[in-house]
N, C-alpha and C positions, 0 to 999 in steps of 0.2 A: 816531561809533561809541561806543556804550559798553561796556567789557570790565570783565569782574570775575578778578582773582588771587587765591584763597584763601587767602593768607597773604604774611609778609612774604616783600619780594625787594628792598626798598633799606634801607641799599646792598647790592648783587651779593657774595653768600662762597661759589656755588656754582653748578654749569652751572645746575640748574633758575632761581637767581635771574636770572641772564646771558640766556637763553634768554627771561623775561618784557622784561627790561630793555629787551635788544636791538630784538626786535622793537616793543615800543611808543615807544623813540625814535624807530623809523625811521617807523613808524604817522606820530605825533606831527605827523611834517614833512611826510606829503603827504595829510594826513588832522585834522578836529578829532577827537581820542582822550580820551573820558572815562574814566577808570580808578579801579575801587571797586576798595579791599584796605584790608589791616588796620590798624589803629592803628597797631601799632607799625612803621610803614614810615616811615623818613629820608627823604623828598625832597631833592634838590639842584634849586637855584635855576633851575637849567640846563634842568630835566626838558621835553620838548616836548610831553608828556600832562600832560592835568590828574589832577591826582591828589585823590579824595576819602577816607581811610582812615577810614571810616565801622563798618567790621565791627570786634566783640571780636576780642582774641586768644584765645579761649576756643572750644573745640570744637560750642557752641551756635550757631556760626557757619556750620555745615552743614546746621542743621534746616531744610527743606523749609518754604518762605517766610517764614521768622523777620525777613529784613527786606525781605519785599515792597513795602512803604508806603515807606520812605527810598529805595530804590530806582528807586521807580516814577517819583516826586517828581522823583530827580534826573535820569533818563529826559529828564522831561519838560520840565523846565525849560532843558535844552542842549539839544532836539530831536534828539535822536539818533533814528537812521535802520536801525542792527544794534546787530545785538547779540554779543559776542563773550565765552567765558567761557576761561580758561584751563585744564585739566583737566577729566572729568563731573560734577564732585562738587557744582557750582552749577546743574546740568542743570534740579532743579526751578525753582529761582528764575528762569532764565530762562527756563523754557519757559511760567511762570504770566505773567511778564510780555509775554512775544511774543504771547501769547493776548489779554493784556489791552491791549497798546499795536498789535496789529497789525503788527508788525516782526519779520522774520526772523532767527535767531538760530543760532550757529555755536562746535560747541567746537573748541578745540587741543587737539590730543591728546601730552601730552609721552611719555609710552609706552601703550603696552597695559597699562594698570594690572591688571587683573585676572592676566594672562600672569606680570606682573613679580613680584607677590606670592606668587602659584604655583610661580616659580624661587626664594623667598625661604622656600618652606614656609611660609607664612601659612595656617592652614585654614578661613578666611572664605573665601576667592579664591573658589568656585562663587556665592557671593550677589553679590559683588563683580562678578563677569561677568555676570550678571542683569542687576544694576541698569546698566552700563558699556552692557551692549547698547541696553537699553529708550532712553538719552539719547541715544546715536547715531545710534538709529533716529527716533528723535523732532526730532534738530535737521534743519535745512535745508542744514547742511554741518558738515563735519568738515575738520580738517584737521590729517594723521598727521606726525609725524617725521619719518620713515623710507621708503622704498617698499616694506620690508618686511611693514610693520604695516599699509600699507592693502592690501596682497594680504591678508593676515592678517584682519582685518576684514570684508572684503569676502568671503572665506568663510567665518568663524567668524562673522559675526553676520548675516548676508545682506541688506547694506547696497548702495544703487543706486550704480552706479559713476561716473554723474554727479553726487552727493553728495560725494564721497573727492577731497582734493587733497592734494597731500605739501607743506609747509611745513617744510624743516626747519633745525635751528640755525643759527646765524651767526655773521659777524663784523666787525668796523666798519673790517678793514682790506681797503682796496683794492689793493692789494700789496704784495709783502715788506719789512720795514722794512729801514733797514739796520742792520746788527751793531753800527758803533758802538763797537768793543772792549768790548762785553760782558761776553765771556768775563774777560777781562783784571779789569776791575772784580769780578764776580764771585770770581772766587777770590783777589783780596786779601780778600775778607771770611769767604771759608768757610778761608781756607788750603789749599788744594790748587794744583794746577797747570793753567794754560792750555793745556798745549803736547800734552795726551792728550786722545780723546775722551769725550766727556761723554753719558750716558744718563740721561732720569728719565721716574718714573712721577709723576702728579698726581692729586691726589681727596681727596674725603672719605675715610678710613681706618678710619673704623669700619664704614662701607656695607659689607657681606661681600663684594660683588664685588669690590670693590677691595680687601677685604684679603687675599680670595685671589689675587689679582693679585700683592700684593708677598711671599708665598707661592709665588708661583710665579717670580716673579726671584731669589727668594733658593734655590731651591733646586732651578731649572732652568738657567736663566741666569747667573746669577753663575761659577757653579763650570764653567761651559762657556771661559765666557772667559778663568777663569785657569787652564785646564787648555791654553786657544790660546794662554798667555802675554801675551795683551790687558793693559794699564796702562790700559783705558777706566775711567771712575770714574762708579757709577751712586748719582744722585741721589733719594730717593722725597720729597716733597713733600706736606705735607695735614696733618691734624689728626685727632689720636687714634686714631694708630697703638696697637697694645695693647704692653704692656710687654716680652710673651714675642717678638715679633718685633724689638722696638728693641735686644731683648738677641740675637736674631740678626745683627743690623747692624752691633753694636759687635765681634760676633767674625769679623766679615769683615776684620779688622784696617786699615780702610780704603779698600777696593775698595768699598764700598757706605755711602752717608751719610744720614742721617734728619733732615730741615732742617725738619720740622712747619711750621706757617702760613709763606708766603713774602708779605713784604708788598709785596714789587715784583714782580706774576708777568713784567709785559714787561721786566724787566730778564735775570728768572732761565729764560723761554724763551729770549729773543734768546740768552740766552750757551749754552745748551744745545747737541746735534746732532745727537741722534737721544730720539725718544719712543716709548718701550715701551708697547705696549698690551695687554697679554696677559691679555684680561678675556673671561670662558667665558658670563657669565651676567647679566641686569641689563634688557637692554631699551634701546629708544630708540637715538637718534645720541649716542655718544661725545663730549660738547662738549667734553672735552680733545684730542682728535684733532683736531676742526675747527680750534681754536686753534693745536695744533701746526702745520699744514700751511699754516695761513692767514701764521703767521713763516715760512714756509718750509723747517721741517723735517723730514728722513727719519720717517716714522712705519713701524713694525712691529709688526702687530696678529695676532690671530687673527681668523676669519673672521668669530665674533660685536662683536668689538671694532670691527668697520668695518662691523657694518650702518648703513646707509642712506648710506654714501659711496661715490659712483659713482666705478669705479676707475679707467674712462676721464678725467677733470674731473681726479683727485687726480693723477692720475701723473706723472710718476717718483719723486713722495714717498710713495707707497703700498703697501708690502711685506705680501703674506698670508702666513699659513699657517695648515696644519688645526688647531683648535682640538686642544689638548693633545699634537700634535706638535712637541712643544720639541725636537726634535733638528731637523725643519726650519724652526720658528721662529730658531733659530741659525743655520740656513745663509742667511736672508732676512736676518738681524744682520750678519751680517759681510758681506753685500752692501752692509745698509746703510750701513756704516763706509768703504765704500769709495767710495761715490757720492757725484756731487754735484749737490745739490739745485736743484730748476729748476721748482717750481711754473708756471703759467699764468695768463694772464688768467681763462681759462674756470673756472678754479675762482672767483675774485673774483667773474666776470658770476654765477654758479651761486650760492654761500654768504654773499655781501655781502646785509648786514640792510636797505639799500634796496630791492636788488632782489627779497629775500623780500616785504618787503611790500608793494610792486607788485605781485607778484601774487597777494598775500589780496587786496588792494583790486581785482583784475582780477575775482578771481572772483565776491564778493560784487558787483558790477555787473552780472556775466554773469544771476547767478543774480535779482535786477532786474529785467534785461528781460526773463529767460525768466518770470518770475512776471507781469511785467503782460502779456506775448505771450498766458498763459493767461487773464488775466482777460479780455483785447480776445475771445478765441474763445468763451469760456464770455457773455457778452456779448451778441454776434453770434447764438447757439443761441438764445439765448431771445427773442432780436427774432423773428427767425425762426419763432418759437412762436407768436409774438405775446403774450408774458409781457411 
């Protein structure tokens, strides 16, 4: 297989880089995985894809077969078989070379870019949907996030349903680690106490969604729970939170703490006990939720904050409520506080980055033999012509 990443993602600072990571280690092990991205990508020694960082970091990196010749080249020389791109935005580049190497070619789709840009008031997003449509329709598979996006899809751009497979995020654990005293380590370093419950929110912090997120803990949530007398202590986690909120945080005298980049996340989940999700707008699978629940954590989301996690697979760790109903986001909270977590294999079989790519490599096989099925019939008609 050969896939292209648009940009860097080693090492992993972010779901989107985690989300390339994941799946092409797991690629890597049951599959030869060539992987073009940019220069400035870090490899570790470890990597089980090859990695070529051939593309600038420079936005000339998008232009519409700017490196078809290195590409093709390197195509050809590992024999690769598909073709795989991460996001549309490489659509031409792959679709000039499927034409020209004869090999069938398949984006990921990490959200509905067009949709997402449109919740972001971007006012390109209509050309953005255009072009977003034209590559979808043009590859020989897609494969969405969420199940939400390829229903979405599949009516917004009137794409074949035997085209659409849901791929979505992951995670390299096969069940819950254990705690480990966590917690314990954990707050010898922040100062705080072990013996109360612990909540946080995780993300980049300047992405809007997310900062409306800790927007709305600070001033939905927070003041709920110390109005129930809760001693819970909520953590927000990420980088570049804006200053007018961190000056919020410091005047919660405590109850709520701003830890910016955490450079051990599995130390600072495992010691957590419940993960806030209270995100209205954004698109895609939540990759801090997957994570959450993957350690085995209570999650309490709103209804957009859990698209594309099936509620059956997540539960008992899966608490909804209606977007911007923060009074019964609080009563799902203080369920959560009181439950004890009990994930499932099924969520592992479902969200583990092997078994995701099992079945990208299931379907690009599928789609194989339905393409030589077609060329043996089309074949057969023209013998029958006597062509």
């Amino acid at each position: 297989m050969l896939s292209i990443a648009p940009y860097r993602f080693l090492p992993p600072s972010t779901g989107g880089h985690w989300a390339i990571a994941g799946l092409h280690e797991a690629l890597g092990r049951q599959c030869e995985d060539v992987l073009i991205s940019t220069q400035s990508n870090q490899p570790a020694k470890e990597n089980s894809f090859r990695l070529y960082p051939i593309l600038p970091d420079k936005a000339s990196r998008y232009l519409p077969f700017a490196h078809f010749p290195e590409v093709k080249k390197i195509a050809q020389q590992t024999g690769c078989t598909h073709l795989l791109i991460e996001h549309p935005y490489m659509a031409p580049l792959a679709w000039r070379l499927s034409k020209s190497l004869k090999l069938p070619w398949y984006i990921r789709s990490h959200n509905i870019e067009s949709e997402r840009f449109r919740s972001l008031g971007k006012k390109w997003w209509p050309i953005l949907r255009q072009y977003e449509q034209w590559a979808m329709r043009a590859a020989n598979g897609i494969f969405f996030i969420t199940p939400e996006e390829k229903e979405w899809a599949l009516k917004n751009y009137g794409l074949s349903e035997n085209r659409c497979h849901v791929a979505p995020f992951g995670t390299n654990l096969t069940a819950p680690p254990l705690r480990d005293n966590a917690n314990a380590k954990l707050a010898r370093n922040l100062g705080v106490s072990p013996d109360v419950p612990w909540l946080y929110f995780l993300g980049i912090l300047d992405y809007a969604p997310n900062e409306e997120a800790v927007a709305f803990i600070l001033n939905e949530i927070a003041p709920r729970l110390k109005a129930a007398g809760s001693e819970a202590r909520i953590f927000i986690a990420g980088k570049n939170l804006n200053p007018a909120l961190q000056a919020q945080i410091k005047a919660t005298g405590g109850q709520v703490h701003y830890l910016g980049f955490v450079e051990d996340l599995s130390l600072f989940i495992n010691a957590c006990d419940v993960m806030l999700n209270p995100v209205l707008r954004g698109g895609g699978i939540k990759t801090k939720a997957v994570e959450a629940l993957a350690y085995n954590k209570m999650v309490v989301s709103t209804q957009s904050g859990a698209e594309g996690l099936l509620p059956d697979v997540c539960a008992p760790n899966l608490l909804l409520a209606e977007n911007g109903n923060w009074a019964a986001y609080f009563e799902q909270l203080r369920i959560a506080l009181h439950s004890q977590p009990g994930i499932g294999a099924a969520f592992y079989a479902h969200y583990s980055w092997e078994s995701i790519a099992g079945k990208v490599l299931d379907v690009m096989s599928a789609s194989n033999e339905a393409r030589r099925a077609a060329g043996m019939v089309a074949a057969a008609g023209l013998v029958e012509k006597g062509l």
